[in-house]
FINU-135604 format. One record per residue (C-alpha): x, y negated, z negated; residue in one letter. Coordinates in pm, 1 decimal, decimal comma, always signed. Example, Ala and Ser with C-alpha at 12.3 -4.5 7.8 and 13.67 -1.06 7.14 Angstrom:
<sites>
SITE         X         Y         Z  residuo
SITE   +1230,0    +450,0    -780,0        A
SITE   +1367,0    +106,0    -714,0        S
</sites>
This chain:
<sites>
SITE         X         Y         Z  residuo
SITE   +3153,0    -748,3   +2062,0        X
SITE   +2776,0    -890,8   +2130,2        X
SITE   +2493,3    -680,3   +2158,0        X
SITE   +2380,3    -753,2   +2484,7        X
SITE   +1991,4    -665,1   +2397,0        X
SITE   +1879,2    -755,5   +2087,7        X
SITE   +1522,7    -659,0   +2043,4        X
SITE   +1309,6    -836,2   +1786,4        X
SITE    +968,2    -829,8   +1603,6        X
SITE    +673,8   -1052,1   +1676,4        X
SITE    +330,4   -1112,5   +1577,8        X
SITE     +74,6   -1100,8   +1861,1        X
SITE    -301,1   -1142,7   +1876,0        X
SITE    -450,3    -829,1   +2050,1        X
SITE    -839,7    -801,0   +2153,8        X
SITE    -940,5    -467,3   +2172,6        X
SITE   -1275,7    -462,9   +2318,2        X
SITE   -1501,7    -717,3   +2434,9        X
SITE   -1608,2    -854,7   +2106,3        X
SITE   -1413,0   -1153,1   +2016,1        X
SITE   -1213,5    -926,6   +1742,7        X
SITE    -863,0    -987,8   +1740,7        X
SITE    -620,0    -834,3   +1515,7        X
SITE    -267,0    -940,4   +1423,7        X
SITE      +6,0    -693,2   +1494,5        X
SITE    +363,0    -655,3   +1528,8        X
SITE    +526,9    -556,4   +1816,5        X
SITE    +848,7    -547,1   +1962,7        X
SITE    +950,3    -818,1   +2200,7        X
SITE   +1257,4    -730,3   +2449,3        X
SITE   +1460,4   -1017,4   +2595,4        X
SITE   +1449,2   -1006,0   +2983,3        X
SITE   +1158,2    -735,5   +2987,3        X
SITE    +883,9    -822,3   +2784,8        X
SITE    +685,2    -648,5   +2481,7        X
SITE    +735,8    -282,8   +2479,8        X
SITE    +382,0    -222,4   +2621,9        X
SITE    +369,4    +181,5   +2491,1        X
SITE    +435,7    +125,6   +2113,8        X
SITE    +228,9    -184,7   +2112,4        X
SITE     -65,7     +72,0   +2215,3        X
SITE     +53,0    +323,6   +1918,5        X
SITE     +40,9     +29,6   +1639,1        X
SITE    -319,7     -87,7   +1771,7        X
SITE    -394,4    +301,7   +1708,8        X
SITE    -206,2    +279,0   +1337,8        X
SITE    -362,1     -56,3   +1310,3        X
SITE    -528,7     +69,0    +974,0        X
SITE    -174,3    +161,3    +851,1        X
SITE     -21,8     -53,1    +584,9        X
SITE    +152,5    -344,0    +658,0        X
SITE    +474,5    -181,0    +564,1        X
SITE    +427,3    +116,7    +760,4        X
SITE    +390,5    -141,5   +1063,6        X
SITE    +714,3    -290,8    +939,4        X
SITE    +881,8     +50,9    +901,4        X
SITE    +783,4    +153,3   +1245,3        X
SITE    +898,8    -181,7   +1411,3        X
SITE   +1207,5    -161,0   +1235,1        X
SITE   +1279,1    +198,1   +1352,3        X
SITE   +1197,3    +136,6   +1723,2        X
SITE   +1420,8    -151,4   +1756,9        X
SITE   +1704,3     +17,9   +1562,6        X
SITE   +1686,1    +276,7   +1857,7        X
SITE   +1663,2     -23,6   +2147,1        X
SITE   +1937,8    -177,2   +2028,3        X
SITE   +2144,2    +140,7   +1969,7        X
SITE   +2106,9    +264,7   +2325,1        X
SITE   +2213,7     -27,2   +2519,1        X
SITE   +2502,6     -92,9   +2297,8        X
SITE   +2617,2    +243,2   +2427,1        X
SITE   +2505,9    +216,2   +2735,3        X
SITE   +2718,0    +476,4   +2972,1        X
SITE   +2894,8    +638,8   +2651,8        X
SITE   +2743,4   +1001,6   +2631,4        X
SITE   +2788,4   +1188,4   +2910,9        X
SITE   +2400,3   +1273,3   +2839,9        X
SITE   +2090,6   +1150,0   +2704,2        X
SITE   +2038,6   +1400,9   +2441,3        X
SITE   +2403,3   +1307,2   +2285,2        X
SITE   +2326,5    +978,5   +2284,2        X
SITE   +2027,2   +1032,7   +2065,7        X
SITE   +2192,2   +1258,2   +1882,3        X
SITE   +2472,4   +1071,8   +1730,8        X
SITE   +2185,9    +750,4   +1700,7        X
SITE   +2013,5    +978,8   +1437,2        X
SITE   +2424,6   +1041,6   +1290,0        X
SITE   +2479,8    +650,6   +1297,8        X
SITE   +2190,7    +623,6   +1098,8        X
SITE   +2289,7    +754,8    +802,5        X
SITE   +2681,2    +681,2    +835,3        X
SITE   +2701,0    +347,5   +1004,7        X
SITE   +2866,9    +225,5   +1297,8        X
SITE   +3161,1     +99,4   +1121,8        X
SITE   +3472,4    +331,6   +1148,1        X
SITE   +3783,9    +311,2    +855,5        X
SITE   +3940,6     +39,8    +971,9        X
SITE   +3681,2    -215,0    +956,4        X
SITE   +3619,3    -177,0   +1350,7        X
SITE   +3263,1    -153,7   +1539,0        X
SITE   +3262,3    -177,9   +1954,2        X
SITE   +2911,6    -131,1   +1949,9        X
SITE   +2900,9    -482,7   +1766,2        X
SITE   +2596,4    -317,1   +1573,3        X
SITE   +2768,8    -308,6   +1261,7        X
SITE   +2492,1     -95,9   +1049,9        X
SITE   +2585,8     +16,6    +732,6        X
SITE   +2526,7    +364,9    +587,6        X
SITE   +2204,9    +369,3    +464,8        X
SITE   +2050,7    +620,0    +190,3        X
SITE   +1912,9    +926,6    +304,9        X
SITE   +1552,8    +864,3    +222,5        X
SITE   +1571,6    +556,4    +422,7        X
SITE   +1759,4    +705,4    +743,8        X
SITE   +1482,0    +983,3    +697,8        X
SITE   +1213,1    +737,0    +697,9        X
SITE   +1296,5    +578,8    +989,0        X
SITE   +1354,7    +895,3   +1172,3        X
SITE   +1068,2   +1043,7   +1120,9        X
SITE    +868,3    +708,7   +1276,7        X
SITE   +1060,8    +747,9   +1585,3        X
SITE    +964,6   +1171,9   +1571,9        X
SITE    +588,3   +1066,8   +1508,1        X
SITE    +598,0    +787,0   +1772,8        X
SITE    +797,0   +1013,8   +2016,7        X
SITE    +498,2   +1327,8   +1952,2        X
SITE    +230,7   +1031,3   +2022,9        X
SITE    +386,7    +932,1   +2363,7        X
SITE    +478,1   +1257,4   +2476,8        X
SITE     +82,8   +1361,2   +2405,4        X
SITE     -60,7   +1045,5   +2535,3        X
SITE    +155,6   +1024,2   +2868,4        X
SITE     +61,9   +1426,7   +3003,2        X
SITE    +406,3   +1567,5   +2930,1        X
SITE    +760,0   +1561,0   +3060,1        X
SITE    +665,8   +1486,0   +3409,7        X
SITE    +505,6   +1156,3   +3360,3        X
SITE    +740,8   +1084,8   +3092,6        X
SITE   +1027,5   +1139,8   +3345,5        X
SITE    +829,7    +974,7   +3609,3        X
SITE    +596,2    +719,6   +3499,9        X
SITE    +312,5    +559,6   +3747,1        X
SITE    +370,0    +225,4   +3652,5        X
SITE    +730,9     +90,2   +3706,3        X
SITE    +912,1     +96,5   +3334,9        X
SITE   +1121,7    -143,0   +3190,4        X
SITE   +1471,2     -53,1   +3080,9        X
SITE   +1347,8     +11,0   +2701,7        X
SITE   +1037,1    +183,5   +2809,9        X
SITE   +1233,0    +440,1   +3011,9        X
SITE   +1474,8    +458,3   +2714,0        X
SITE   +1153,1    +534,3   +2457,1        X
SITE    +995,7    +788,9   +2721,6        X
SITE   +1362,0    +953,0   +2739,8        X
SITE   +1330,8    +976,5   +2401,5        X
SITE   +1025,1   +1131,2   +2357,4        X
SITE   +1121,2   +1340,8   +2607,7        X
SITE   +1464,2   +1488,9   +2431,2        X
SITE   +1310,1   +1520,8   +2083,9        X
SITE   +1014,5   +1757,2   +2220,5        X
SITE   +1262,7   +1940,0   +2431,6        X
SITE   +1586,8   +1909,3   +2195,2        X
SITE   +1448,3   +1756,0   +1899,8        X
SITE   +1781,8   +1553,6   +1863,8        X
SITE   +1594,2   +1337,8   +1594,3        X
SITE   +1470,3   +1564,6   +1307,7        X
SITE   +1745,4   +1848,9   +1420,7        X
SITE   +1487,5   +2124,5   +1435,9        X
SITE   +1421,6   +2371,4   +1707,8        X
SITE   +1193,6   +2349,3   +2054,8        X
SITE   +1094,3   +2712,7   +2202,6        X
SITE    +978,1   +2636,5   +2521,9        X
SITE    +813,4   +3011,0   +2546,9        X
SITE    +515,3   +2919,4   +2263,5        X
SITE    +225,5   +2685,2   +2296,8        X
SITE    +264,5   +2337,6   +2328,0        X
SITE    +178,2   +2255,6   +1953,0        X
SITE    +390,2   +1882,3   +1807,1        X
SITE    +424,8   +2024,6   +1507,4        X
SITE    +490,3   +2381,2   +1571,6        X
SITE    +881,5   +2261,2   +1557,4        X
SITE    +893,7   +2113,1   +1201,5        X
SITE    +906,9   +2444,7   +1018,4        X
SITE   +1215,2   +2494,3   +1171,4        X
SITE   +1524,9   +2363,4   +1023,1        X
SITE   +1932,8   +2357,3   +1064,1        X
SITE   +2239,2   +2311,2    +967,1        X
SITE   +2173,5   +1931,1   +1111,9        X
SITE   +1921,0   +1805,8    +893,6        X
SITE   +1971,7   +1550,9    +572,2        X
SITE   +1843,6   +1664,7    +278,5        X
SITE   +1788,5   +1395,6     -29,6        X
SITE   +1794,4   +1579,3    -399,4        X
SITE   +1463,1   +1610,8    -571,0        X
SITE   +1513,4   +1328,8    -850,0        X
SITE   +1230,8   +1236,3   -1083,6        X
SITE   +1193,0    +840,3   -1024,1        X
SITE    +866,3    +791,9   -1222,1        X
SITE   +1018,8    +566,7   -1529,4        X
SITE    +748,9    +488,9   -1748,9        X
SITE    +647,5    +149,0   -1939,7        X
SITE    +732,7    +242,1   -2296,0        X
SITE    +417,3    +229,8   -2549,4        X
SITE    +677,4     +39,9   -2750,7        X
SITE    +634,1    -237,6   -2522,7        X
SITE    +316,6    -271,6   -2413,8        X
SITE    +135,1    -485,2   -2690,7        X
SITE    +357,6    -676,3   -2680,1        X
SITE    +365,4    -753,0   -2273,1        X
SITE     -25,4    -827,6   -2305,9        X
SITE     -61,1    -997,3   -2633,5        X
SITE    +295,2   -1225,1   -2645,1        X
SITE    +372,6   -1227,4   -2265,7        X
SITE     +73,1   -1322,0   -2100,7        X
SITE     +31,5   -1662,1   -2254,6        X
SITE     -54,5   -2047,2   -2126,6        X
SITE    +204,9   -2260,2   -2210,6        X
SITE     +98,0   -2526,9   -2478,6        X
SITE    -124,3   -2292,2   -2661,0        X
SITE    -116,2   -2146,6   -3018,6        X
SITE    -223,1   -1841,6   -3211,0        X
SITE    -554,0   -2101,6   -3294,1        X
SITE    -664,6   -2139,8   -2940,6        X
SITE    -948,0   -1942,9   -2806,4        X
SITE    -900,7   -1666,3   -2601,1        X
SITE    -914,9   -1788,4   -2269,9        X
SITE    -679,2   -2084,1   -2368,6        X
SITE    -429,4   -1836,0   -2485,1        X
SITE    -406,0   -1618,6   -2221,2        X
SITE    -347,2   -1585,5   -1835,7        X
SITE    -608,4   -1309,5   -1811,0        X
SITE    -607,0   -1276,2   -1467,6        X
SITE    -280,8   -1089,2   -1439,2        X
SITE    -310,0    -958,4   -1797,9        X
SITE    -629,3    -776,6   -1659,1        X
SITE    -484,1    -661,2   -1393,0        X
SITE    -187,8    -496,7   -1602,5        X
SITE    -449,8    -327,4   -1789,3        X
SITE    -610,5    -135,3   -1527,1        X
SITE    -303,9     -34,5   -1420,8        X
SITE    -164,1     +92,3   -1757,3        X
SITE    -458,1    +176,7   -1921,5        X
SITE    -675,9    +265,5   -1591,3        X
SITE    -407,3    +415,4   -1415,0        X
SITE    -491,5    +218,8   -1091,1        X
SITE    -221,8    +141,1    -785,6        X
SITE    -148,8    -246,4    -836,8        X
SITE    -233,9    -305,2    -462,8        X
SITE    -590,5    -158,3    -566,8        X
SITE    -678,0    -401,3    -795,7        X
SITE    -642,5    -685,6    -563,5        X
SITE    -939,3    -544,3    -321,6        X
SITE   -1202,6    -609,1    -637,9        X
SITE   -1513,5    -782,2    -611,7        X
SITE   -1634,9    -919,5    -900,9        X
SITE   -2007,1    -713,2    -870,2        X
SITE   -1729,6    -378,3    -904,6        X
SITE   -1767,5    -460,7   -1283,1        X
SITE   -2055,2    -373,4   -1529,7        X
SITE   -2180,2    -211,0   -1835,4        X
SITE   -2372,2     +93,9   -1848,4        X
SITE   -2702,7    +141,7   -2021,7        X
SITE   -2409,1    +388,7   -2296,3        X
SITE   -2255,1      -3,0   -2330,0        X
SITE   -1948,6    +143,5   -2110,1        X
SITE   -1754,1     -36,0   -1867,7        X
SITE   -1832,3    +117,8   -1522,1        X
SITE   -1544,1      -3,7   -1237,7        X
SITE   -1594,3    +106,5    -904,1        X
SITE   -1256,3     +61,3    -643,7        X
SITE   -1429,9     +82,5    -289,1        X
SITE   -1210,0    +122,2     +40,7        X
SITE   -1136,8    -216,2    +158,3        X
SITE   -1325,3    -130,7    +459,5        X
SITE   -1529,4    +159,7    +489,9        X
SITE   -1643,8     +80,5    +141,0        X
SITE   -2052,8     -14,1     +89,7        X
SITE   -2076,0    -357,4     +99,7        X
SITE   -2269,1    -485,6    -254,3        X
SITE   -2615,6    -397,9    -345,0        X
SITE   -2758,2    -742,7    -298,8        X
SITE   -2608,7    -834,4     +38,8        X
SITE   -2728,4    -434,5    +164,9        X
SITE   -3071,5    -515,1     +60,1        X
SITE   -3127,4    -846,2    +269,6        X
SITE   -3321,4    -726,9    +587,9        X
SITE   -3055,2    -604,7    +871,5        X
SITE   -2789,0    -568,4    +588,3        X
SITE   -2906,4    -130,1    +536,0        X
SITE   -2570,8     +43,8    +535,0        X
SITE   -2346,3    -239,7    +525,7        X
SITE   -2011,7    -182,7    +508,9        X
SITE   -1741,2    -378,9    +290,5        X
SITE   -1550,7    -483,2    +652,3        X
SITE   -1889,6    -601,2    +751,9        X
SITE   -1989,8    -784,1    +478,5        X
SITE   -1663,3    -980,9    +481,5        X
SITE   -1699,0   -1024,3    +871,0        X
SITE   -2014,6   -1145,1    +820,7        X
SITE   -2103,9   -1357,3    +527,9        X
SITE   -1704,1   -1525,0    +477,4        X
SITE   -1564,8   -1460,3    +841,8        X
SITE   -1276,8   -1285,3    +649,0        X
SITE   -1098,5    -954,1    +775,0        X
SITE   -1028,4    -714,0    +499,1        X
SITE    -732,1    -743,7    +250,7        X
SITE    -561,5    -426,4    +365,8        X
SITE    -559,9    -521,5    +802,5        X
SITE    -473,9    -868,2    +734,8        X
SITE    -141,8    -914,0    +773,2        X
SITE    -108,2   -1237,6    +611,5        X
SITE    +197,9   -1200,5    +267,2        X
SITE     -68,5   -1455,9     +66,1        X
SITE    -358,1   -1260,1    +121,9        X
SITE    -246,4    -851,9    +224,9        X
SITE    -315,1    -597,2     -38,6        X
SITE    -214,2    -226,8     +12,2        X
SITE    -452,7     +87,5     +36,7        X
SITE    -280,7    +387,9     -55,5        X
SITE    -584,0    +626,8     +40,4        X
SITE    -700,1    +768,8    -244,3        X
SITE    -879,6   +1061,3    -388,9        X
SITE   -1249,6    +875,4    -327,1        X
SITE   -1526,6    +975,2    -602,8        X
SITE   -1823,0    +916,9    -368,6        X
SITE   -1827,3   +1005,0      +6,8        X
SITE   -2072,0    +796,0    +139,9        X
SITE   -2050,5    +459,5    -114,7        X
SITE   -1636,9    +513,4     -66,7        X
SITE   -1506,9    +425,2    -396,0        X
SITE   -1317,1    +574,4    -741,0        X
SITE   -1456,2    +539,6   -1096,9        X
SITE   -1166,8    +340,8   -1314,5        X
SITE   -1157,4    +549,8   -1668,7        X
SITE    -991,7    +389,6   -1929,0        X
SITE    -740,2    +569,5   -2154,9        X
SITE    -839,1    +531,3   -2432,2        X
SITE   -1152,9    +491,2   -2348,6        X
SITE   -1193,2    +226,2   -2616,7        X
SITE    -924,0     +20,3   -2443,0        X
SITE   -1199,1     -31,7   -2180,1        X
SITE   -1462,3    -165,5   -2414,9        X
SITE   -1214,2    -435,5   -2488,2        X
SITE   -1088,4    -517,5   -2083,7        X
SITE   -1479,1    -594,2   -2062,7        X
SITE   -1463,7    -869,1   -2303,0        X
SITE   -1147,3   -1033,8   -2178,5        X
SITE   -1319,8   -1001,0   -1852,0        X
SITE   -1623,2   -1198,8   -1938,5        X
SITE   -1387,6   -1448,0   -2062,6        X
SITE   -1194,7   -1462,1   -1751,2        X
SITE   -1521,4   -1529,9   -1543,4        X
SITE   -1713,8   -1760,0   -1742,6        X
SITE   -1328,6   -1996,1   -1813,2        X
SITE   -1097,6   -1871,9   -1541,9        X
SITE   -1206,7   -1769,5   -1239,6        X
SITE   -1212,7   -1995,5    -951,3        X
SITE   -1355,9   -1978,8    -622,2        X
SITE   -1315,7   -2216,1    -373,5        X
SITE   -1601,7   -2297,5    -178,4        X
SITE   -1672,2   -2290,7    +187,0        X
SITE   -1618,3   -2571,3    +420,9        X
SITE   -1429,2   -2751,5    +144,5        X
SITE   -1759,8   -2870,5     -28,9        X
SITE   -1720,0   -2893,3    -388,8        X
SITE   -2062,2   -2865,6    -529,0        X
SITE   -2172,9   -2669,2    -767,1        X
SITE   -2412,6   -2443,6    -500,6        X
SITE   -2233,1   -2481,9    -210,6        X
SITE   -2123,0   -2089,2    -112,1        X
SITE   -1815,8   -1910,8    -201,5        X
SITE   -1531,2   -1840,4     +50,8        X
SITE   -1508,8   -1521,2     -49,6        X
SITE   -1583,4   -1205,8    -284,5        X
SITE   -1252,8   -1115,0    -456,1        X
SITE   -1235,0   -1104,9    -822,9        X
SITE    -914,0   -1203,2    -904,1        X
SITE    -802,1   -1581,0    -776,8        X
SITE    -545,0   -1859,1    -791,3        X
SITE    -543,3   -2181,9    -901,9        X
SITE    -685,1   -2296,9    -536,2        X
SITE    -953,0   -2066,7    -579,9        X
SITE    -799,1   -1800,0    -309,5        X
SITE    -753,2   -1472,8    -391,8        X
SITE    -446,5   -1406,2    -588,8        X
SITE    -188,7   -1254,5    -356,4        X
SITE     +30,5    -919,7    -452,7        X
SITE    +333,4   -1160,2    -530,1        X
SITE    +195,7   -1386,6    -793,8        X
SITE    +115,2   -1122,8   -1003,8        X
SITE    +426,5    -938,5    -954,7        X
SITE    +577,2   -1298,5   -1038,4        X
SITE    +344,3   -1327,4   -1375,8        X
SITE    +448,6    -984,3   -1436,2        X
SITE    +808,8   -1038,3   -1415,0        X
SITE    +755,9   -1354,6   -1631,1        X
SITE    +565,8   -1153,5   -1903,2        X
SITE    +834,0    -911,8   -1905,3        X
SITE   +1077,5   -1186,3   -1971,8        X
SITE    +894,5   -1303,9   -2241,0        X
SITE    +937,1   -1035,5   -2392,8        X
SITE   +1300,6   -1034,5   -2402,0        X
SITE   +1277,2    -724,2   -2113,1        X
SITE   +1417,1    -788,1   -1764,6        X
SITE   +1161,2    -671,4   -1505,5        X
SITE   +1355,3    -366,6   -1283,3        X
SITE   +1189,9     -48,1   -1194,2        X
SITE   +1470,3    +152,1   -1307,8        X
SITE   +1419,3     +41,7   -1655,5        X
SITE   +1047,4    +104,2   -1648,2        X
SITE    +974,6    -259,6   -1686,8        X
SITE    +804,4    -320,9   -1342,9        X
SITE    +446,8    -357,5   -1239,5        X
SITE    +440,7     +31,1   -1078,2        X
SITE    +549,9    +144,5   -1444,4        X
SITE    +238,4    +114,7   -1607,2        X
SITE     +94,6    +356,4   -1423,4        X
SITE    +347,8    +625,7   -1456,6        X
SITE    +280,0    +561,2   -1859,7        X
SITE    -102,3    +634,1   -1794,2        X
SITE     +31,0    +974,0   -1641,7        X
SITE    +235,0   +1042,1   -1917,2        X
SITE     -46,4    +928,3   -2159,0        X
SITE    -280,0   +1150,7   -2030,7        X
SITE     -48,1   +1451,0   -2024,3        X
SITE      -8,9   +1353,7   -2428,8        X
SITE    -406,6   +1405,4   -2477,0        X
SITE    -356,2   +1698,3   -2332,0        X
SITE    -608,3   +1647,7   -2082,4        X
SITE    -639,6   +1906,7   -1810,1        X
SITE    -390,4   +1925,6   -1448,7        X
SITE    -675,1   +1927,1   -1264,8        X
SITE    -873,7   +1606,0   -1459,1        X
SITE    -558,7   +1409,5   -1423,9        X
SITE    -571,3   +1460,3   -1079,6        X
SITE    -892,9   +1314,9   -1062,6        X
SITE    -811,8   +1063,8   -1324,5        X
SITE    -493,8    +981,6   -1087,9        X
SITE    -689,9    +947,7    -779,1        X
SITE    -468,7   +1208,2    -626,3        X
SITE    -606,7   +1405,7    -349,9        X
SITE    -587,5   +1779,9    -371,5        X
SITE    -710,4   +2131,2    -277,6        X
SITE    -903,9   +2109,0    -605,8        X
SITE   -1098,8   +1836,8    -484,1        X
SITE   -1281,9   +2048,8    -243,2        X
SITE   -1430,2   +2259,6    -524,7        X
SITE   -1646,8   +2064,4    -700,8        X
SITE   -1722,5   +2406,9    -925,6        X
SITE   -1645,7   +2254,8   -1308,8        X
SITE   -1601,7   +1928,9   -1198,0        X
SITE   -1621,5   +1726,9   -1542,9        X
SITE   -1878,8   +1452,7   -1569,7        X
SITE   -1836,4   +1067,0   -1688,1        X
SITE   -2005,2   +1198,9   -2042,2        X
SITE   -1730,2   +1480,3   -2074,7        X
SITE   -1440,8   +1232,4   -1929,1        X
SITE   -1546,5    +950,8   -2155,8        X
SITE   -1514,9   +1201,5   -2474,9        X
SITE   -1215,7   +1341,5   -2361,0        X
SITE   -1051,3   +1008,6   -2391,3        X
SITE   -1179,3    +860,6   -2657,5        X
SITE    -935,5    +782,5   -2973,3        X
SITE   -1119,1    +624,3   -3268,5        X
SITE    -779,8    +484,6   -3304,3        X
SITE    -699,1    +330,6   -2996,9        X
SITE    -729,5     -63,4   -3079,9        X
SITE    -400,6    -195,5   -3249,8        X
SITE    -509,4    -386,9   -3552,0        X
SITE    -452,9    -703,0   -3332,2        X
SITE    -686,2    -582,5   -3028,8        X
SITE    -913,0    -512,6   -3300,9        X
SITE    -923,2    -849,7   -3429,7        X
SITE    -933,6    -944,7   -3083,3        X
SITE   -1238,1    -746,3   -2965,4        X
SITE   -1438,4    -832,8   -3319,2        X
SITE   -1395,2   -1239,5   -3251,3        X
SITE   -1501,4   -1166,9   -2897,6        X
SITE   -1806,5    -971,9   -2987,2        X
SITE   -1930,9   -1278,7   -3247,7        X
SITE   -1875,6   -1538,3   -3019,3        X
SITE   -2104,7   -1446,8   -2769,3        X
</sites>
């Protein structure tokens, strides 16, 4: 059998205002009816959401399309119908012998995925049934609705009144709070064990990943520094390992985030891709006061920020950290050791006086023609380095190594900072400093009552012993050469 509907994702220009702003979104395009108008307006709400959460939500709303017109006429009522959707989720539409009518043929998938996409349809469902005035004009909308715009508001509908997706409980005799039902649970809802998935990259390892994996092809032990190494990935695996940064953050750097402090100690500020305070120089040009990172990039490259943009060569995720400074927007990066930072800065001076490349604006290629953009980590071109190159040099590091690059064996990208979790636990530095150190948000960071400062961090993670006798060799040659 064919599904007769078969929804799909596309990519649509919206304007929100009358600016001439657009923003690239995903939306969900019916055959025969059009985009579905109502979730179009919920992901230009979400529009700051990451790109996978987009993806996640698309994927869950045409999941459910698709799903109730292949059964179209089935359940003798609505509320069954969603019902056994949320069931088919997590045990397929294939029966024992092989056999699907629906012609859907989904697969079981794992409960934290089936949860997942449940819970965008509950949070999607809450928004319309808010947004639209209730059950009335759910049930009868002012404008006429298309078949899969009824279907959605039916939706919404059943899982305030029956809450057929997450299984929980509706009284109809208290207030009319969304989320009054989700401390209610039954028999009905999937439950995924509690399993510890934070696998470390082993200390064992990681010398050898930066000093014998990171390294240009055709050079020796003899050649300088910046001939041996790729150090723009090789950075990048530092502050994540030894900096304990999200890789995604490392990829919304400007190069001015960098610098010594009058204590010779490397000071890294991670702003917000957006709301973040656009550098000192740029805020400090008349009509600049206040300027924002979004703004800046708006402004001076015509560039939207790395976290909006859809684009796979230029999107970088924003996890929403734990932010040090409430009006500038950005977290400190503290090294530990905090010695392993002194040496980052001199690999980093080396990657932007041999290895960084910018292209230049318009295509002009002289030597003060302006930059096309801000971001302190590039590619060959000259464009900022996308998530997937490094994940590739990563991978081939790892290799080089004689490791194969999996998650599960701690060898990935994410693992590194796992091991500056576990690192910091060894020091036996303090729940609530690691928190801060992590970036993790918490009901400690309201009180800022003993909150340690950069002196007191800085000595808490120094190690006079840090430097392996190669990073000390390392660091000595790069000290005398300048």
């Amino acid at each position: 059998m064919t599904i007769s509907i078969q929804p799909i994702k596309v990519n649509v220009l919206v304007r929100i205002d009358n600016t001439d702003k657009t923003y690239e979104l995903p939306a969900v395009y019916v055959p025969g009816e059009g985009y579905l108008g109502s979730f179009l307006c919920y992901i230009v709400k979400h529009r700051t959401k990451s790109k996978s959460w987009k993806d996640k939500a698309i994927q869950a709303m045409i999941l459910l399309i698709e799903y109730t017109y292949a059964n179209e006429g089935c359940f003798d009522t609505k509320q069954q119908m969603f019902e056994e959707f949320t069931n088919s989720l997590h045990a397929g539409t294939i029966n024992k012998d092989g056999d699907d009518k629906t012609g859907l043929r989904w697969r079981p998938l794992s409960v934290e995925n089936a949860n997942a996409l449940k819970g965008h349809i509950t949070k999607f469902s809450d928004h319309l049934f808010k947004e639209t005035g209730g059950e009335s004009a759910l049930l009868n909308p002012i404008r006429t609705a298309t078949g899969a715009e009824k279907m959605v508001n039916l939706a919404a509908y059943h899982h305030k009144k029956n809450a057929v997706f997450l299984s929980h409980l509706f009284d109809k005799n208290k207030n009319n709070d969304i989320d009054t039902s989700r401390n209610v649970r039954n028999r009905k809802e999937f439950r995924t064990p509690q399993v510890d998935q934070s696998v470390n990259f082993s200390e064992e390892h990681i010398d050898a990943l930066l000093w014998d994996g990171f390294i240009q092809p055709g050079s020796t032990y003899l050649s300088p520094v910046h001939e041996r190494y790729k150090l723009a990935p090789l950075l990048i695996t530092m502050l994540i390992h030894y900096g304990g940064i999200r890789p995604c953050e490392a990829f919304h750097l400007y190069a001015e985030d960098i610098h010594l402090d009058p204590s010779e100690r490397v000071v890294i500020r991670v702003y917000h891709p957006i709301q973040g305070r656009a550098p000192e120089y740029y805020r400090d040009q008349p009509g600049n006061k206040g300027a924002t990172r979004i703004e800046y990039l708006n402004k001076k490259y015509g560039l939207d920020d790395r976290f909006s943009d859809s684009r796979k060569a230029y999107h970088a995720g924003w996890k929403e950290p734990a932010l040090a400074d409430s009006k500038a927007k950005f977290f400190y990066v503290y090294f530990a050791p905090t010695e392993k930072g002194i040496l980052f800065y001199q690999l980093f001076k080396q990657y932007m006086i041999h290895q960084r490349k910018v292209r230049k604006l318009g295509g002009q290629d002289t030597k003060h023609a302006p930059e096309a953009h801000p971001f302190l980590f590039t590619n060959r071109n000259g464009d900022p380095l996308s998530m997937r190159s490094f994940e590739d040099f990563h991978k081939e590091a790892v290799k080089a190594i004689g490791l194969e690059a999996f998650r599960a064996n701690g060898t990935s990208q994410y693992c590194h900072r796992h091991a500056f979790k576990k690192r910091l636990e060894g020091m036996s530095v303090p729940e609530v400093l690691r928190m801060d150190l992590m970036h993790h948000k918490s009901i400690y960071s309201q009180n800022e009552y003993g909150k340690a400062s950069n002196q007191e961090i800085y000595d808490k993670l120094s190690n006079a012993n840090a430097l392996s006798s190669h990073e000390t060799a390392l660091l000595s040659n790069l000290k005398n050469a300048q």
